[in-house]
LUMBAVEX-36289 format. One record per residue: residue in one letter; residue number from 1; x, y, z of N, C-alpha, C, O, CB in turn. Coordinates in steps of 0.02 Angstrom, whole numbers, always signed. Glycine has a CB too. Example, Ala and Ser with C-alpha at 12.3 -4.5 7.8 and 13.67 -1.06 7.14 Angstrom:
// residues 2
- fifi|gumi|n.xx|n.yy|n.zz|ca.xx|ca.yy|ca.zz|c.xx|c.yy|c.zz|o.xx|o.yy|o.zz|cb.xx|cb.yy|cb.zz
- a|1|+660|-284|+390|+615|-225|+390|+660|-165|+390|+712|-166|+423|+565|-224|+452
- s|2|+642|-112|+354|+684|-53|+357|+645|+2|+394|+670|+57|+402|+704|-30|+286
END
This chain:
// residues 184
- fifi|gumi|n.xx|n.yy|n.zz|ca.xx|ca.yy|ca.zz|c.xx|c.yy|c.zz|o.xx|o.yy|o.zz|cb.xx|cb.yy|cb.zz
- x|1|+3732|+11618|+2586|+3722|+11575|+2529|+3659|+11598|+2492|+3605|+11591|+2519|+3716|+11501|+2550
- x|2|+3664|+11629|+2423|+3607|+11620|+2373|+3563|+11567|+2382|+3580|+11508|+2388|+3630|+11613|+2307
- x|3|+3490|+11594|+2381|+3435|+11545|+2384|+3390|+11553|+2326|+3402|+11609|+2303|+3396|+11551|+2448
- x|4|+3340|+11522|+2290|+3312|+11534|+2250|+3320|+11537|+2188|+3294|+11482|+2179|+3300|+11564|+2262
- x|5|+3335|+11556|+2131|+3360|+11568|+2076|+3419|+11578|+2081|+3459|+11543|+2050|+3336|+11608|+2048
- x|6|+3442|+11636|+2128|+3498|+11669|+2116|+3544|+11600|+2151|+3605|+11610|+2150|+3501|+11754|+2152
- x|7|+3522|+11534|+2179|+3582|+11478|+2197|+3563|+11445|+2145|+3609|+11405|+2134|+3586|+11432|+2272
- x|8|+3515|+11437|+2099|+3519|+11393|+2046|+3566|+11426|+1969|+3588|+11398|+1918|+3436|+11376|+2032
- x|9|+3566|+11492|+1992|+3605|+11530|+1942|+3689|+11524|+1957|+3728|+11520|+1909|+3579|+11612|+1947
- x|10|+3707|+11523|+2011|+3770|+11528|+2055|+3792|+11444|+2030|+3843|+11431|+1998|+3753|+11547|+2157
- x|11|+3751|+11401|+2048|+3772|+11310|+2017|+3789|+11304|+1973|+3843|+11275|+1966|+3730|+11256|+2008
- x|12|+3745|+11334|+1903|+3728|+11323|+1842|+3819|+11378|+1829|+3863|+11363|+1790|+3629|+11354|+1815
- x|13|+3818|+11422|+1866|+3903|+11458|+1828|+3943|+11411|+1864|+3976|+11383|+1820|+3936|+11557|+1852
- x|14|+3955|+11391|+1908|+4017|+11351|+1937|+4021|+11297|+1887|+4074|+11284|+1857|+4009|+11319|+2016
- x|15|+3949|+11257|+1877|+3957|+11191|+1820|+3978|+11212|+1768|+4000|+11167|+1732|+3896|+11150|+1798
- x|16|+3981|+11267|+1745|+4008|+11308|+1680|+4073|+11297|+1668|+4104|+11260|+1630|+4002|+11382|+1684
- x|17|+4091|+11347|+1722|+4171|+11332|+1745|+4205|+11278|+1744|+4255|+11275|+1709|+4183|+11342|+1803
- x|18|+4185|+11228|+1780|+4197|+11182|+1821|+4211|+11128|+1737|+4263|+11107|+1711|+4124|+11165|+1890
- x|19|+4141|+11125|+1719|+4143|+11076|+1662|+4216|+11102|+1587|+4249|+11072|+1545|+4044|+11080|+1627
- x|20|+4208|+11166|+1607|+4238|+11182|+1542|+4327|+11157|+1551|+4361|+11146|+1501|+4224|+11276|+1526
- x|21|+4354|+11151|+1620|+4414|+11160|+1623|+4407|+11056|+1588|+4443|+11038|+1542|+4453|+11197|+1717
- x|22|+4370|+11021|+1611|+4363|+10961|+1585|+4370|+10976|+1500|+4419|+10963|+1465|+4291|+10928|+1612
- x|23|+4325|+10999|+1485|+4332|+11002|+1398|+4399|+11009|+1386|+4430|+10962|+1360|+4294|+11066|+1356
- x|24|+4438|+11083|+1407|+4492|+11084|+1388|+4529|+11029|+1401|+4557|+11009|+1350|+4515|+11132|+1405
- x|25|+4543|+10993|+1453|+4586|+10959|+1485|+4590|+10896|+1413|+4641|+10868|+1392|+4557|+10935|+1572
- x|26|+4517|+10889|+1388|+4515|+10826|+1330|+4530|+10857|+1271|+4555|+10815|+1234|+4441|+10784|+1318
- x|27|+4526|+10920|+1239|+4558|+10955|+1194|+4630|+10934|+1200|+4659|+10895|+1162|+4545|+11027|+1202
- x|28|+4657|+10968|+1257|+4760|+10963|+1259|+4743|+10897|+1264|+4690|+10915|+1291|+4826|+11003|+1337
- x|29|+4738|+10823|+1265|+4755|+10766|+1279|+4742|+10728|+1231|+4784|+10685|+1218|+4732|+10747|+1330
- x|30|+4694|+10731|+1198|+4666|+10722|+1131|+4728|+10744|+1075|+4738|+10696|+1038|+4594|+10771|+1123
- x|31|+4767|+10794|+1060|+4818|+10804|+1020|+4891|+10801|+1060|+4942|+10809|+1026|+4803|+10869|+986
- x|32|+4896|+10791|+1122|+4956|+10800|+1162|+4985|+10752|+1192|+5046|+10753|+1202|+4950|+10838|+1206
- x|33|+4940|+10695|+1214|+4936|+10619|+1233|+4991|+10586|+1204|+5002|+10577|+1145|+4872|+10583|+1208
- x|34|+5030|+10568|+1260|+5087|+10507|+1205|+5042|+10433|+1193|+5055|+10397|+1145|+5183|+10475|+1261
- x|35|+4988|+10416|+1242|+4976|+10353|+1200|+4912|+10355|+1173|+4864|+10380|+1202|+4982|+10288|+1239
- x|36|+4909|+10323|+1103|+4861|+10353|+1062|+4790|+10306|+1089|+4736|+10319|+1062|+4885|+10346|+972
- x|37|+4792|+10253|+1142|+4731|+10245|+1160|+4683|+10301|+1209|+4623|+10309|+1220|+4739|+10186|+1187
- x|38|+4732|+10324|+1225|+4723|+10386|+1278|+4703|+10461|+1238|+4665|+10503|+1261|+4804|+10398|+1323
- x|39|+4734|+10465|+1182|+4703|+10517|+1131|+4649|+10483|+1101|+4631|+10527|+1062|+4752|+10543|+1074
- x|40|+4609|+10434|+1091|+4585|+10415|+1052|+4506|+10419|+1113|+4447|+10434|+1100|+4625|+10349|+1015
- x|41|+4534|+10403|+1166|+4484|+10422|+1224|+4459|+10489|+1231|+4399|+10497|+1242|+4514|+10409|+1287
- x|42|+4499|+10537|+1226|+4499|+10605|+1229|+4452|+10606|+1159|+4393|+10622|+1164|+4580|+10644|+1231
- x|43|+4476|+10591|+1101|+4459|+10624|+1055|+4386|+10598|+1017|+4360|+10612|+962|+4518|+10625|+1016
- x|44|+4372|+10566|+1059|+4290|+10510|+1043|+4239|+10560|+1084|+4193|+10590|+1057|+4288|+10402|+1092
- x|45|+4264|+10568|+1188|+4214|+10572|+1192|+4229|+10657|+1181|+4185|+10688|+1212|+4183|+10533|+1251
- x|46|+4257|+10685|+1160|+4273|+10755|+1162|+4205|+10810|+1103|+4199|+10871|+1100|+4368|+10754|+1130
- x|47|+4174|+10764|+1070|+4107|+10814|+1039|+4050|+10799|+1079|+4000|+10832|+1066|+4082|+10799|+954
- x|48|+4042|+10732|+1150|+3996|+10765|+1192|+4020|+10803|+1226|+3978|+10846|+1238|+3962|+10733|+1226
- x|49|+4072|+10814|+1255|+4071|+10845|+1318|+4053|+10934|+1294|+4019|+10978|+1320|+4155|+10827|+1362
- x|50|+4096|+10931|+1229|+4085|+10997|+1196|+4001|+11010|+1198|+3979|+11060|+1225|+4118|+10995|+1114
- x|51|+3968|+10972|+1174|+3890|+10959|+1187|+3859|+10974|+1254|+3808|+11006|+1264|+3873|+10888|+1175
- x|52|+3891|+10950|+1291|+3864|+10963|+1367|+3875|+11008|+1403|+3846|+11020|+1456|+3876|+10925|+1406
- x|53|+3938|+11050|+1367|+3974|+11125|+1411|+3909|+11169|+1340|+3887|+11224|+1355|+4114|+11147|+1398
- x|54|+3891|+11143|+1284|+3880|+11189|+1271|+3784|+11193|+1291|+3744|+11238|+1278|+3915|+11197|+1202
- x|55|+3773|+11138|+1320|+3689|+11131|+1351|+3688|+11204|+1408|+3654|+11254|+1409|+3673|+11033|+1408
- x|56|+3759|+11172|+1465|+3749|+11209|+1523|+3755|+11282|+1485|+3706|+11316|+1498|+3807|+11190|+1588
- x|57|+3799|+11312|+1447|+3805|+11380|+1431|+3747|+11394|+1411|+3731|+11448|+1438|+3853|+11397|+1386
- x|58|+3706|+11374|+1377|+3636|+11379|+1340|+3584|+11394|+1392|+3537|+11434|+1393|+3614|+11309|+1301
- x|59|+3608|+11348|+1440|+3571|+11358|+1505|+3566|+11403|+1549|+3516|+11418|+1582|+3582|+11323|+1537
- x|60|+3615|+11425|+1551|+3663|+11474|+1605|+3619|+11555|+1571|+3594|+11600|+1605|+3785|+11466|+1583
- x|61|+3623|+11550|+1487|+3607|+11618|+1477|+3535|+11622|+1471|+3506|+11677|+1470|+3641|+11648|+1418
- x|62|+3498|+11557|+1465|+3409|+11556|+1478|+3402|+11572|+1535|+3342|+11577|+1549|+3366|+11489|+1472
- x|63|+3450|+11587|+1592|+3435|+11607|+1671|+3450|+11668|+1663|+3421|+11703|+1705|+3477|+11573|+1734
- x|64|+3478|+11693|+1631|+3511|+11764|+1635|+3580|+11749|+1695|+3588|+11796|+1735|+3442|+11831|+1667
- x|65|+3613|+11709|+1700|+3650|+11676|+1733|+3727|+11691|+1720|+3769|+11672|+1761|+3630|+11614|+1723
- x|66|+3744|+11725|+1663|+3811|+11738|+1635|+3848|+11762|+1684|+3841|+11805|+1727|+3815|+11783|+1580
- x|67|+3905|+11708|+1661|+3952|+11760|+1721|+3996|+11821|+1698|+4019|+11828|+1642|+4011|+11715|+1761
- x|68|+4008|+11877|+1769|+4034|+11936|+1736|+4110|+11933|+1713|+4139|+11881|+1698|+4025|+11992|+1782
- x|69|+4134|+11989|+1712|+4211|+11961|+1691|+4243|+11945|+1748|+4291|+11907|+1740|+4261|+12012|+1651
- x|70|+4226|+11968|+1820|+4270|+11946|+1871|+4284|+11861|+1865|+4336|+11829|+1869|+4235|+11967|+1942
- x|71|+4207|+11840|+1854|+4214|+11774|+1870|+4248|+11714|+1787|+4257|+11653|+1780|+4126|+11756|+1903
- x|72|+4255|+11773|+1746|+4299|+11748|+1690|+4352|+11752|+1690|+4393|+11716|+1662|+4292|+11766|+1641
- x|73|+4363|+11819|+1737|+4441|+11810|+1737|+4468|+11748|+1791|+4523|+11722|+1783|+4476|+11888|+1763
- x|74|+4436|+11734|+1828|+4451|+11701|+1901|+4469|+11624|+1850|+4518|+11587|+1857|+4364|+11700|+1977
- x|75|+4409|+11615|+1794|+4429|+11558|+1759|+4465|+11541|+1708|+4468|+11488|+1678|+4394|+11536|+1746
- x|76|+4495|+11594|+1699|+4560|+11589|+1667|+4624|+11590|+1710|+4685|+11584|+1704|+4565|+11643|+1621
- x|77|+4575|+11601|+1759|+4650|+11611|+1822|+4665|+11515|+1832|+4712|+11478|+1821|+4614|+11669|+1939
- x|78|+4614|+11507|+1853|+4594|+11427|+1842|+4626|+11390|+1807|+4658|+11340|+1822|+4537|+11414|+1816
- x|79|+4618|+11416|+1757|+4629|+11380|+1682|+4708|+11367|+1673|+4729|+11311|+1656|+4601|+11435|+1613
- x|80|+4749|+11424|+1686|+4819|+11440|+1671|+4848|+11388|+1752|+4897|+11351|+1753|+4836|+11549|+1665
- x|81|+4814|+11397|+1796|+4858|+11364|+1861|+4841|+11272|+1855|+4863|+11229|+1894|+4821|+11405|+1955
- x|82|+4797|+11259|+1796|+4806|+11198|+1776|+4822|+11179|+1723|+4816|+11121|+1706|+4770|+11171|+1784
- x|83|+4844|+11224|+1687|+4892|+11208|+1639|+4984|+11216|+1671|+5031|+11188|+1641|+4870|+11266|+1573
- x|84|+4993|+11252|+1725|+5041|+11233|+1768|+5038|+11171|+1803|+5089|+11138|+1806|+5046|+11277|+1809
- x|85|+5004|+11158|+1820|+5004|+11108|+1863|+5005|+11048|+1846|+5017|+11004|+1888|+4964|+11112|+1895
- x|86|+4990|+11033|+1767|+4981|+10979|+1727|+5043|+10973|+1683|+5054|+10928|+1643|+4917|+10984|+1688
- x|87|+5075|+11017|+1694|+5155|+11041|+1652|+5184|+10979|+1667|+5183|+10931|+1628|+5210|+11116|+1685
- x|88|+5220|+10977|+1743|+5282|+10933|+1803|+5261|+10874|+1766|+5302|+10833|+1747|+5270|+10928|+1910
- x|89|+5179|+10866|+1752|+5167|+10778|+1777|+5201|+10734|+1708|+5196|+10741|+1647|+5058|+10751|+1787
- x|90|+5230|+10698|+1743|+5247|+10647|+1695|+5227|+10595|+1681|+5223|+10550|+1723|+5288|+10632|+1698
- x|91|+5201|+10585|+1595|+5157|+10538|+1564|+5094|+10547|+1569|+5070|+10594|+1601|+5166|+10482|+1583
- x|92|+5053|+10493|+1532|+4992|+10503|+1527|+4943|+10470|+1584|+4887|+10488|+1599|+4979|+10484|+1464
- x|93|+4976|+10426|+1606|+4939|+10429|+1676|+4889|+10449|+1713|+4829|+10439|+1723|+4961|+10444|+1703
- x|94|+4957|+10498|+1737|+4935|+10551|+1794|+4884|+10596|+1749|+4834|+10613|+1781|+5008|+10602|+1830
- x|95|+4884|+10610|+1710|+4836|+10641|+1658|+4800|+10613|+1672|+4767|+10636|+1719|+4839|+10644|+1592
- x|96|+4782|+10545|+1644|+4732|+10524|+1657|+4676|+10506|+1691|+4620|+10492|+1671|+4739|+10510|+1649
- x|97|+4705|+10509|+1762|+4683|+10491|+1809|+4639|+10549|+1841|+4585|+10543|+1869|+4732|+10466|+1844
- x|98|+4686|+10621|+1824|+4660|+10683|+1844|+4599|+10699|+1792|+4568|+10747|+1814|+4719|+10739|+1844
- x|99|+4577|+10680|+1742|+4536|+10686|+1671|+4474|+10647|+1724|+4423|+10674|+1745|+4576|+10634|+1577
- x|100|+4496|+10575|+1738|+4444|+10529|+1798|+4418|+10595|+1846|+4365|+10624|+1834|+4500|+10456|+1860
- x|101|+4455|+10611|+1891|+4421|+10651|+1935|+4385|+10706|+1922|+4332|+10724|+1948|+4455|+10668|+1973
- x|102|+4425|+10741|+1865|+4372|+10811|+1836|+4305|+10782|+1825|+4256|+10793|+1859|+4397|+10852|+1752
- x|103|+4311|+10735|+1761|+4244|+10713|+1739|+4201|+10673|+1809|+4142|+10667|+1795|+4258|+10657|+1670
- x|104|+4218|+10648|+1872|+4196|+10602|+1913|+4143|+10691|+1939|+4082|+10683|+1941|+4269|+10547|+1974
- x|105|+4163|+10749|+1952|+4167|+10796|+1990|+4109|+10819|+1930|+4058|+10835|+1960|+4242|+10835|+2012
- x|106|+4099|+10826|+1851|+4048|+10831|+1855|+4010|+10793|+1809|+3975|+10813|+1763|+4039|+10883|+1858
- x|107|+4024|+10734|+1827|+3949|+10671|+1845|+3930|+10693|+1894|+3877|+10724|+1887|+3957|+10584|+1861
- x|108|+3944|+10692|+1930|+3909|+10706|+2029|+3847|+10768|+1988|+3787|+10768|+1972|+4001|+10769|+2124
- x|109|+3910|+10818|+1985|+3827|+10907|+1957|+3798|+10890|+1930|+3740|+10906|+1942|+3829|+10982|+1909
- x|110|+3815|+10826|+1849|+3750|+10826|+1825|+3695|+10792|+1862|+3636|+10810|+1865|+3753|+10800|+1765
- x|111|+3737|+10716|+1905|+3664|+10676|+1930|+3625|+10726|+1970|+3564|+10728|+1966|+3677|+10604|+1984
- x|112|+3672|+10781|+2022|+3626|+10827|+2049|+3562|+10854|+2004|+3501|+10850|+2009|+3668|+10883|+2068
- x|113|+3600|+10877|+1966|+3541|+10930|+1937|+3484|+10882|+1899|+3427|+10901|+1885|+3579|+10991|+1873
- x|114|+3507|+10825|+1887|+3451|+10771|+1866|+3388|+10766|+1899|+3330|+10776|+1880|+3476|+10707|+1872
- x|115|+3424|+10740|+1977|+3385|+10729|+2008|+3331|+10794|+2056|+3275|+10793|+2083|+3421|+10686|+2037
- x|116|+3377|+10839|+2047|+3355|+10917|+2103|+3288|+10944|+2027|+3232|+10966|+2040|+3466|+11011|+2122
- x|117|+3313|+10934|+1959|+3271|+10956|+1915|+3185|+10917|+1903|+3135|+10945|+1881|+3317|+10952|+1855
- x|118|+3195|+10845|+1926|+3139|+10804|+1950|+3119|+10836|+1990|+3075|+10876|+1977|+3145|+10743|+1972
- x|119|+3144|+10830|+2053|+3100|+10851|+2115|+3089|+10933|+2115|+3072|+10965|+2166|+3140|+10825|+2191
- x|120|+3099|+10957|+2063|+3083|+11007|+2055|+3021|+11041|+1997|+2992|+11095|+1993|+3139|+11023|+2052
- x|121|+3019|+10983|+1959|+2989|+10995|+1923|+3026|+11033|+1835|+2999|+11027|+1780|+2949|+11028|+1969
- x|122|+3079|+11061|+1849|+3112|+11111|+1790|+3145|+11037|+1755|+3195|+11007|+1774|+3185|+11188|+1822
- x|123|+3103|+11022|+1701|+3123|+10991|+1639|+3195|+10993|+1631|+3237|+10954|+1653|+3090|+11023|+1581
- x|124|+3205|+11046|+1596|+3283|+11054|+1565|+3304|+11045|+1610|+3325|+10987|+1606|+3314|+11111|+1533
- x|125|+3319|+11071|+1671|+3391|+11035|+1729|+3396|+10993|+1715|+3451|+10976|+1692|+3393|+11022|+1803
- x|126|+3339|+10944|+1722|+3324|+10864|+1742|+3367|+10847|+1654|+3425|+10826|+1648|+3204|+10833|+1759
- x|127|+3333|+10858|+1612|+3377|+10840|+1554|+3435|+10862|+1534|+3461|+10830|+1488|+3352|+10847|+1509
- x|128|+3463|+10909|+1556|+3531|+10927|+1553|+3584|+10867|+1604|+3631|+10828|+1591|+3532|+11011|+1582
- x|129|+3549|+10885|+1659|+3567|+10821|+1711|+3581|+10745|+1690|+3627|+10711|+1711|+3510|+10812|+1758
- x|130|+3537|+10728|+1650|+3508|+10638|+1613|+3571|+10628|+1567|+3620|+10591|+1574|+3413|+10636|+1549
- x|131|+3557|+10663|+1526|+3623|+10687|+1473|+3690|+10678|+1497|+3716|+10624|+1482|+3623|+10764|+1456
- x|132|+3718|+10713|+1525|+3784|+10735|+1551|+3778|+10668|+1609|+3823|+10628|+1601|+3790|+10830|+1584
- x|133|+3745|+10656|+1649|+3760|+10607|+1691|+3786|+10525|+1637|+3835|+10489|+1649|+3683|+10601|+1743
- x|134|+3763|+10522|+1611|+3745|+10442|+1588|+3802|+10445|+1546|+3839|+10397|+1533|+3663|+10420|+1546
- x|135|+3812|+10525|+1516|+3877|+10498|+1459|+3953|+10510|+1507|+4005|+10478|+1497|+3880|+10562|+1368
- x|136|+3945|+10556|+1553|+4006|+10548|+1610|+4029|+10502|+1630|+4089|+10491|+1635|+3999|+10568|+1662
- x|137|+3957|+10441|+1655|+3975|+10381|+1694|+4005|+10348|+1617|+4056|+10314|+1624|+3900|+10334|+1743
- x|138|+3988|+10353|+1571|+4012|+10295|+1510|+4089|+10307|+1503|+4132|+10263|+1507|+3972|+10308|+1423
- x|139|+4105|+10392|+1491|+4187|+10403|+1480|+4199|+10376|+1551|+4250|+10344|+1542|+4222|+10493|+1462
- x|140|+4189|+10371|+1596|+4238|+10389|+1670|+4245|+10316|+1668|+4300|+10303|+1691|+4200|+10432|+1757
- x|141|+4200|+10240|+1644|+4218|+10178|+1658|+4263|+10164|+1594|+4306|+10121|+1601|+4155|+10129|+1670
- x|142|+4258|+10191|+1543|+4306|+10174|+1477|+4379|+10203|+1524|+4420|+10163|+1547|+4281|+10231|+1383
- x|143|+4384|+10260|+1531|+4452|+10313|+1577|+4467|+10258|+1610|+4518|+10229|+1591|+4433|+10389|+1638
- x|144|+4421|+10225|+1675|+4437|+10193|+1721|+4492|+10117|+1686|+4552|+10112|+1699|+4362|+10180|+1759
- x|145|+4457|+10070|+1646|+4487|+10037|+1618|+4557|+10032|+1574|+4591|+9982|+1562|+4451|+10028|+1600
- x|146|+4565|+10106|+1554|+4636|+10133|+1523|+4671|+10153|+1571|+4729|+10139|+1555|+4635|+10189|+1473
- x|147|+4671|+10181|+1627|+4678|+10165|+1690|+4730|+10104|+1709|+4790|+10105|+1723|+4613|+10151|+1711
- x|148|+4691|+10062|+1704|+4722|+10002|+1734|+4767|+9973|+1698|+4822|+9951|+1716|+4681|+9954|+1748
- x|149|+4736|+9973|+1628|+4791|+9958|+1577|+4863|+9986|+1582|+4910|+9946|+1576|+4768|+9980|+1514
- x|150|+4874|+10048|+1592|+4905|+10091|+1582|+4950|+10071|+1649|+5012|+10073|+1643|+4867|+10155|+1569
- x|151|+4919|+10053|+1715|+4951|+10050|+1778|+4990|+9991|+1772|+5047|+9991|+1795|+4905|+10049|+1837
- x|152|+4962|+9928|+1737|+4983|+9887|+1730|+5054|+9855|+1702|+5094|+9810|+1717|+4947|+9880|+1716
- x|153|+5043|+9920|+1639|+5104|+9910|+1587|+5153|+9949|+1609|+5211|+9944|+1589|+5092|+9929|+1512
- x|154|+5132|+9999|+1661|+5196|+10040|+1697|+5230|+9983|+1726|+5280|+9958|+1702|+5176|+10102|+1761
- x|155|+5198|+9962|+1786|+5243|+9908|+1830|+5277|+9878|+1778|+5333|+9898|+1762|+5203|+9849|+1878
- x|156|+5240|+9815|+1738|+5268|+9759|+1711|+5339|+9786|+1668|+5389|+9752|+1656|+5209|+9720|+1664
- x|157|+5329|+9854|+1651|+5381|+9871|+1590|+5444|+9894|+1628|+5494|+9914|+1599|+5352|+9936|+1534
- x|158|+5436|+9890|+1692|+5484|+9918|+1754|+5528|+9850|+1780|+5525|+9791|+1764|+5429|+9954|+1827
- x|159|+5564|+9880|+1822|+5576|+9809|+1877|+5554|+9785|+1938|+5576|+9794|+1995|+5630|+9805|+1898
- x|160|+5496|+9745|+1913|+5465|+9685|+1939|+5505|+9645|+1994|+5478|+9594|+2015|+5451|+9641|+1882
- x|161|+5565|+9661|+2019|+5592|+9609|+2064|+5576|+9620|+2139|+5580|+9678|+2157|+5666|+9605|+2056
- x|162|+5558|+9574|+2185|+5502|+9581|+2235|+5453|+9570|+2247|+5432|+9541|+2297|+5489|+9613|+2246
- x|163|+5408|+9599|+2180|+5344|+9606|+2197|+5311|+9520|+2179|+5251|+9511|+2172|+5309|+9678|+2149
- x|164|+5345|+9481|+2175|+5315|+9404|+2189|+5244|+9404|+2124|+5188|+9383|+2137|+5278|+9393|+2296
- x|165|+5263|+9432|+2060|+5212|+9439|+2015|+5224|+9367|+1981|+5279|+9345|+1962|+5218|+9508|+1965
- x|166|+5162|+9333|+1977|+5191|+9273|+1947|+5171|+9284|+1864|+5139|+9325|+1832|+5158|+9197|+1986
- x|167|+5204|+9227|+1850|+5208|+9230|+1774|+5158|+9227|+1751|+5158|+9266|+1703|+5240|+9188|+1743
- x|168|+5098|+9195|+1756|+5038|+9177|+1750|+5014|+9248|+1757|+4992|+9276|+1707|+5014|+9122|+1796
- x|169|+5015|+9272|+1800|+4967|+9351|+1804|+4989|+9382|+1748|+4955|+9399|+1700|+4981|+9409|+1874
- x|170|+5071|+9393|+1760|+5102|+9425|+1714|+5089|+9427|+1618|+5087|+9467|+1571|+5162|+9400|+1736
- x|171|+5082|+9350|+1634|+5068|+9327|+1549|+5000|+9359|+1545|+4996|+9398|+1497|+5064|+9228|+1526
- x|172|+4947|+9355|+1581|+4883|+9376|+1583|+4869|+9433|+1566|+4834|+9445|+1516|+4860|+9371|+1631
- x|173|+4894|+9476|+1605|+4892|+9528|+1605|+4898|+9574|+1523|+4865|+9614|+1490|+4938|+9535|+1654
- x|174|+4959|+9539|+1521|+4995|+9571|+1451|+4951|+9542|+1397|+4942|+9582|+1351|+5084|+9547|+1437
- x|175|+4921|+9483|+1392|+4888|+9460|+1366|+4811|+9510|+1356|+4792|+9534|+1302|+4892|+9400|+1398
- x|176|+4780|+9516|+1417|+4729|+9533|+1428|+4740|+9617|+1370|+4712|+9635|+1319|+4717|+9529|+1516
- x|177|+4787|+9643|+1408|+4800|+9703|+1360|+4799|+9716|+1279|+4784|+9762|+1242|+4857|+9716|+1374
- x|178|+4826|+9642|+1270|+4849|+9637|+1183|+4765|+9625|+1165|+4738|+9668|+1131|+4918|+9550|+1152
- x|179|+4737|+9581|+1182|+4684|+9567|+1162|+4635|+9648|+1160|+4596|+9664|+1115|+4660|+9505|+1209
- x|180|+4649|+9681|+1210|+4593|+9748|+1198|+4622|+9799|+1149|+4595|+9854|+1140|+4577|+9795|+1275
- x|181|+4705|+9770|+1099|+4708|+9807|+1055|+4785|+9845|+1099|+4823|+9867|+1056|+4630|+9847|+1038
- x|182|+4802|+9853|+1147|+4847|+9883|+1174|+4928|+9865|+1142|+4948|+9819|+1107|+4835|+9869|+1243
- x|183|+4970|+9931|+1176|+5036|+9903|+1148|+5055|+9858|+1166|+5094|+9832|+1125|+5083|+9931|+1151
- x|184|+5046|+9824|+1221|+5101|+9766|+1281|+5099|+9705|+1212|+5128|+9651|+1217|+5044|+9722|+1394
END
């Protein structure tokens, strides 16, 4: 394992990586999305994140940190086996949910580097970190809430027989939805 620079250089390219397949993921969903609260999610927080892939790149080349082409090609290798993999899924959902985990994966790097850039003293980590953390946690609880919406109106729009949903929830629910502007 790289120690020293050369592991703060090695982090700083994986978060590169790592963050960028997120950007894209809100690019295709943002114009590709069948429900337009779900593009409209994509397409709000989609000039920070662009902001925050473009801090870490900024960052990456103040280290002399660039990655070579192996490791560009590897992320396009990346890139293309999740654009397969995001092909099968059906609806926006499962999209969505996977958009939750990318972005959950890097909130975590930024709070790291927030906090590793404090106790370290290096400013910019720490503010690259502050940044990207605080606006991650904001999309990932808006995501989270479309989320539910979204889980909700699957069941209810399905057949409900069994599941002992009473009307009252049911009315609620749908209710609760209309009121935040939703289709139900």
């Amino acid at each position: 394992m790289d120690r020293g620079i050369d592991f703060l250089k090695s982090q700083i390219n994986n978060a590169v990586m790592q963050h960028k397949t997120f950007v894209e993921n809100l690019t295709d969903h943002a114009s590709q999305a069948d429900d337009e609260r779900f593009r409209s999610l994509c397409s709000t927080f989609l000039p920070k994140a662009t902001a925050h892939q473009q801090m870490l790149e900024d960052y990456q080349r103040e280290l002399g940190a660039e990655t070579g082409m192996a490791k560009k090609a590897l992320g396009k290798v990346l890139g293309v086996a999740r654009d397969l993999a995001d092909a099968p899924r059906e609806g926006d959902f499962l999209r969505l949910v996977g958009d939750i985990v990318t972005a959950r994966q890097s909130e975590d790097t930024f709070k790291t580097f927030r906090d590793a850039g404090r106790a370290l003293g290096v400013q910019r980590l720490a503010e690259i970190g502050e940044t990207g953390e605080r606006d991650h946690d904001d999309y990932i609880k808006q995501a989270n809430r479309l989320a539910q919406q979204l889980f909700v109106e699957h069941v209810l729009d399905g057949d409900t027989t069994g599941l002992n949903i009473s009307p009252t929830a049911s009315s609620t629910a749908r209710g609760a939805n209309a009121a935040l502007g939703d289709r139900s």
